[in-house]
C-alpha positions as CSV (number, residue, x, y, z in Angstrom):
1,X,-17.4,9.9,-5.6
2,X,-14.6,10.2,-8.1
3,X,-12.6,13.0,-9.4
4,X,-10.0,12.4,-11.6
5,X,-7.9,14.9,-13.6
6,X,-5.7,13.8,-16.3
7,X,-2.8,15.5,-18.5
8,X,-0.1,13.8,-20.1
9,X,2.3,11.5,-17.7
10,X,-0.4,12.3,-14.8
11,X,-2.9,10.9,-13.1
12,X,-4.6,12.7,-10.1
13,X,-7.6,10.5,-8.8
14,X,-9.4,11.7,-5.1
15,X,-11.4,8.4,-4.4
16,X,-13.9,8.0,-1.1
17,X,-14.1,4.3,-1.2
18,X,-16.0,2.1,1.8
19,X,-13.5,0.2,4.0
20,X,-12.6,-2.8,1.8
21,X,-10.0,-5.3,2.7
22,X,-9.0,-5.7,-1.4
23,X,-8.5,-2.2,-2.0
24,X,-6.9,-1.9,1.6
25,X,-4.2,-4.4,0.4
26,X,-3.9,-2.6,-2.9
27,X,-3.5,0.8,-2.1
28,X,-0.8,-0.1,0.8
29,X,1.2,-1.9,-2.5
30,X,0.6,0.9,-5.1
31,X,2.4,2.9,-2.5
32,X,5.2,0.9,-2.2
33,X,5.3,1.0,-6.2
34,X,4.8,4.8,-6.6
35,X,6.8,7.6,-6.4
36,X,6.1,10.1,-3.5
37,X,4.1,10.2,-1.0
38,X,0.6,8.2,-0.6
39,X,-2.2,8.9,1.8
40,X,-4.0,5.8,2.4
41,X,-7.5,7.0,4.2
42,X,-9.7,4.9,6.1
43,X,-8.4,1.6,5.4
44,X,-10.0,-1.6,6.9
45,X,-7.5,-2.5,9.3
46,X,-7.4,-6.4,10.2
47,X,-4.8,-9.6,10.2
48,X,-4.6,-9.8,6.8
49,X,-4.0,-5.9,5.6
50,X,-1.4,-5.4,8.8
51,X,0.4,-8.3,6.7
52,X,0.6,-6.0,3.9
53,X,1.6,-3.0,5.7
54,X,4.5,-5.1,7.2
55,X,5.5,-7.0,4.1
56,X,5.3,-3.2,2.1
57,X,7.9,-2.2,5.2
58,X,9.8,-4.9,4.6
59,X,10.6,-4.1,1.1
60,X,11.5,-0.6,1.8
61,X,7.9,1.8,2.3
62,X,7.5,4.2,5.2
63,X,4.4,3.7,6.6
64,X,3.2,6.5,9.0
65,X,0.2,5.9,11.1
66,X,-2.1,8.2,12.2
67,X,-5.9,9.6,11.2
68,X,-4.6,8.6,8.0
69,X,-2.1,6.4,6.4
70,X,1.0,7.7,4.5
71,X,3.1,5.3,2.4
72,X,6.3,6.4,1.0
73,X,9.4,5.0,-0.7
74,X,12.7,6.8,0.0
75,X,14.8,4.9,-2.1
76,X,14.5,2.0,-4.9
77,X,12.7,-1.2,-4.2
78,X,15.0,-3.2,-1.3
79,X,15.3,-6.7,-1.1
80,X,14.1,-7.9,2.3
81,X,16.6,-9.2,4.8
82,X,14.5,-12.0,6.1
83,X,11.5,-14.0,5.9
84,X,8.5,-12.1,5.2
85,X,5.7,-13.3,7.4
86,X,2.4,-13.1,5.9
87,X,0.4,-14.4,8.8
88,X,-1.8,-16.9,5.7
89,X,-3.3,-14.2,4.0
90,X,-3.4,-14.9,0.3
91,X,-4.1,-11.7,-1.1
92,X,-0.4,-10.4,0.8
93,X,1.6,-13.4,-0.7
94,X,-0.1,-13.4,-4.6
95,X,1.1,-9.9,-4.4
96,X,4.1,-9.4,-2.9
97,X,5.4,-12.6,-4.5
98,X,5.3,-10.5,-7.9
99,X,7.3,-7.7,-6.2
């Protein structure tokens, strides 16, 4: 089920996807890349996603765990200050490699 309201410069979507690791991965980055705060709710949690989570950290997101997920970004983008270890998932390095 979808509900989505729409007025000019604003989108507000409520979405009840399954567990999917694809839109896991994206909706941990389009919280990186928003502005404010984004509830991320039951997201399918596995090697690959928890390299998303840490590589969204690692360019500056708050990621507070919990029942649900909330993803936030305090300031602008930050470059990060070391390696960031993807653990071979592809999805986590097409993406953040655009970042």
């Amino acid at each position: 089920m979808v509900k989505a309201e729409v007025r000019p410069s604003i989108l507000n979507v409520t979405a009840n996807p399954p567990p999917s690791k694809t839109y896991t991965h994206r909706a941990f980055v389009l919280g990186l890349l928003a502005d404010g705060i984004t509830t991320v709710r039951n997201p399918l949690l596995g090697r690959d996603t928890l390299a998303t989570i840490r590589a969204c950290r690692a360019f500056g997101a708050e990621i507070a765990e919990g029942a649900q997920f909330t993803v936030s970004r305090p300031g602008p983008l930050a470059t990060p200050s070391d390696v960031v270890n993807v653990d071979n998932s592809g999805t986590t390095i097409r993406i953040m490699t655009s970042i």
